[in-house]
C-alpha positions in Angstrom: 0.0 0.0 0.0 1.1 3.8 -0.3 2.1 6.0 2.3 -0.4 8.4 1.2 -3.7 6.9 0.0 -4.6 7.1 -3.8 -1.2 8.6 -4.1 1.9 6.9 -6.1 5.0 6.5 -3.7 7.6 7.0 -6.4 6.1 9.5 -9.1 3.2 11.0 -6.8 0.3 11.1 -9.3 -3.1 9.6 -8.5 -3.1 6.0 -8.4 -5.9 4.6 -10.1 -7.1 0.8 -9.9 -8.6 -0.5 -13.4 -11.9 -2.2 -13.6 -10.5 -5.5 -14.1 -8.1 -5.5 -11.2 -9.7 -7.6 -8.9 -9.9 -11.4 -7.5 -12.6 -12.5 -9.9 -10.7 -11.3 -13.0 -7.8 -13.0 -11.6 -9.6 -15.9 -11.3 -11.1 -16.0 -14.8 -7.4 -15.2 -16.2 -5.6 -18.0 -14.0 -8.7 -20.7 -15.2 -7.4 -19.5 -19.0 -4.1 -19.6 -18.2 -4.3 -23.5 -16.9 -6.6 -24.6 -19.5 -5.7 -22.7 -22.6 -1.4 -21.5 -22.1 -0.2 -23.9 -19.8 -1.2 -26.9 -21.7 0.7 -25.7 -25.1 3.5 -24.6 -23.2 3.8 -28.5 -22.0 3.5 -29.6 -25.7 6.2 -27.2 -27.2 8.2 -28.4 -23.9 7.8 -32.2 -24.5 8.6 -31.5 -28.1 12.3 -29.3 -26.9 10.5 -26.5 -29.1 10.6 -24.7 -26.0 13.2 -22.3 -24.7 13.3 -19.8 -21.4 15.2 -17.3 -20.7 15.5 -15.2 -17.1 14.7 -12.2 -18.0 16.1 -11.0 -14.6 19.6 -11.3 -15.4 19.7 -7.9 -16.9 19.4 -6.7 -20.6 22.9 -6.6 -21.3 22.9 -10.8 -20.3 19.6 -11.5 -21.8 20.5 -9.9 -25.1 23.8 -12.2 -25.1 21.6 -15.1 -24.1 19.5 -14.7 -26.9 21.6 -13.9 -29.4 23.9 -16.9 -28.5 20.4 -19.1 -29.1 19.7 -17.5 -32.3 23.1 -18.1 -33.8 23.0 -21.9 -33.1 
C-alpha cells in the first residue's frame, strides 16, 4: 500500500485501480491460463520447441543469451 492513499510512492500522481483489477478477474485469467497456455507450453516443452530465458539477469545478459540461441 502507499504511504499516502490514492497517491503513487515514487512518481506521486493519483493512483488509479482498473476495472478488471480484482480477484474475480484473476480468477477467470488463472482458469485461461491453466486450461488454454499452460497446456501448449507442455507440448512445445515435450517436443524441446521450447526455450526460457531469465529475463532477470539484466538486458545486457539476456540480449547475449539470446543472441547466442539464435546463432546456433
Amino acid at each position: 500500500k502507499p504511504k499516502v492513499e490514492g497517491v503513487c510512492d515514487a512518481c506521486g500522481t493519483t493512483l488509479i485501480q482498473r476495472n478488471d483489477d480484482n480477484e474475480e478477474s484473476l480468477k477467470v485469467r488463472l482458469k485461461h491460463y491453466v486450461e488454454d497456455t499452460k497446456p501448449l507450453l507442455d507440448y512445445y516443452e515435450d517436443r524441446k520447441l521450447l526455450v526460457n530465458f531469465d529475463s532477470l539477469v539484466g538486458i545486457n545478459v539476456l540480449l547475449d543469451e539470446i543472441s547466442q540461441f539464435l546463432e546456433k
